[in-house]
C-alpha positions in Angstrom: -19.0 -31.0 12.3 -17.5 -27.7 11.2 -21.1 -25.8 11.2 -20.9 -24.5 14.9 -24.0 -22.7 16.8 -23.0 -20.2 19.2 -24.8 -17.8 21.0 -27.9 -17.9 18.4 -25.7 -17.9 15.7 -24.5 -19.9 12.6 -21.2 -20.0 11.9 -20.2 -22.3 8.5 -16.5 -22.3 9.2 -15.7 -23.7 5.8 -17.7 -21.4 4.1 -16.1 -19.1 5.4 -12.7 -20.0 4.6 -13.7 -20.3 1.0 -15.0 -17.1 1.0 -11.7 -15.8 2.7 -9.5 -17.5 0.0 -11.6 -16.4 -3.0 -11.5 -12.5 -1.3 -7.8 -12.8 -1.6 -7.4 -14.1 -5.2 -9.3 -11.4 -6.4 -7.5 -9.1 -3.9 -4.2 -10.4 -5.2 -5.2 -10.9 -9.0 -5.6 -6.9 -8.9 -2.3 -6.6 -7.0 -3.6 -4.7 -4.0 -2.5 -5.2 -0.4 -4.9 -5.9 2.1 -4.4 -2.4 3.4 -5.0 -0.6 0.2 -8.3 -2.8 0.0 -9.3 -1.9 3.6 -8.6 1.8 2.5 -10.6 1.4 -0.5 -13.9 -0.5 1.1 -13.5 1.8 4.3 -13.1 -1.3 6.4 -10.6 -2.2 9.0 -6.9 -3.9 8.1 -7.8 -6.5 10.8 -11.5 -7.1 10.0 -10.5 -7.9 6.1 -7.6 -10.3 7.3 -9.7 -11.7 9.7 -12.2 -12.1 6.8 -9.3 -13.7 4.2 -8.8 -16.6 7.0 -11.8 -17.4 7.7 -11.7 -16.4 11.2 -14.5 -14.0 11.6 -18.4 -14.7 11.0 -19.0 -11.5 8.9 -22.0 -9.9 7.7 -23.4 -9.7 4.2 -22.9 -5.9 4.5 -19.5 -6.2 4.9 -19.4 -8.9 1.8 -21.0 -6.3 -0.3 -18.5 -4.0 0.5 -15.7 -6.0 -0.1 -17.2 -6.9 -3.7 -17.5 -3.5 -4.7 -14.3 -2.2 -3.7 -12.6 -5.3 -5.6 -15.3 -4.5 -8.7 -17.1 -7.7 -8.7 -20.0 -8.8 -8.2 -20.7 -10.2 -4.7 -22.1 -13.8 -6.0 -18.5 -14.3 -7.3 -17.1 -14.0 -3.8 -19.6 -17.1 -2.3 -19.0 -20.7 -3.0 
């Protein structure tokens, strides 16, 4: 019920949200703001907090940013 297709896409909403949380342990466990991430991975503040809440379907490009700017490896981000 929570796996939603939209517009040719598929969107695993709980996957994503433990994706989100596990971004911001690791985010937190290196005591870095979402900002100072988003400086350090080049992304967007609103993108990675959209990310951490599981609100945005993101790509794997953007997960493999993410994993590097938090120096690990991008398997330890998934479920």
């Amino acid at each position: 019920m929570n796996k939603i297709h939209t517009k040719g896409y598929y969107i695993n909403k709980p996957a994503l949200i433990l994706i989100g949380n596990k971004i911001r342990t690791f985010r937190l466990s290196k005591k870095l703001s979402i900002e100072a991430l988003a400086n350090t991975s080049g992304m967007d503040y609103s993108q990675l907090a959209r990310m951490e809440t599981g609100q945005v379907n993101f790509t794997i490009s953007y997960l493999f940013r993410v994993a590097e700017a938090l120096e690990v490896h991008p398997r330890d981000l998934l479920p």
